[in-house]
N, C-alpha and C positions, 0 to 999 in steps of 0.2 A: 726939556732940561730936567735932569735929576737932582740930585739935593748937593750931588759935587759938581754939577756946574758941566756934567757933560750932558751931550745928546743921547738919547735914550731910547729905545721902541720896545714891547714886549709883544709878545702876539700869542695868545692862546689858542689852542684847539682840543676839539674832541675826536680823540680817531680809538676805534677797538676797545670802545668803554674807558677810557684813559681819557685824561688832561695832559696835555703837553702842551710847556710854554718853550720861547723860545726870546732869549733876550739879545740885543745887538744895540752896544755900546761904543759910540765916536768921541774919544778923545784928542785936543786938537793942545797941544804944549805953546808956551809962549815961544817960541822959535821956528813956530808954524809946520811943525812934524805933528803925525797922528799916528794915532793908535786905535786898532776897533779889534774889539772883543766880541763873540759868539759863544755864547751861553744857552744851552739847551737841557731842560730838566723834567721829570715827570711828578706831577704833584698828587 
């Protein structure tokens, strides 16, 4: 869980000399609907 209270996973890697993270975000609404976010970036 993140600091907003969703579910959260990042996952790093090394490929080609690079760091690439990759984030995936579950948001779950009081009316039992969700929303998931993918989030991919080079740091």
């Amino acid at each position: 869980m993140n600091t907003r209270g969703n579910c959260q996973l990042n996952v790093s890697v090394r490929t080609a000399g690079e760091y690439i993270t990759a984030t995936v975000a579950i948001k779950i609404s009081e009316n039992g609907e969700s929303s998931i976010v993918v989030t991919t970036f080079k740091e």
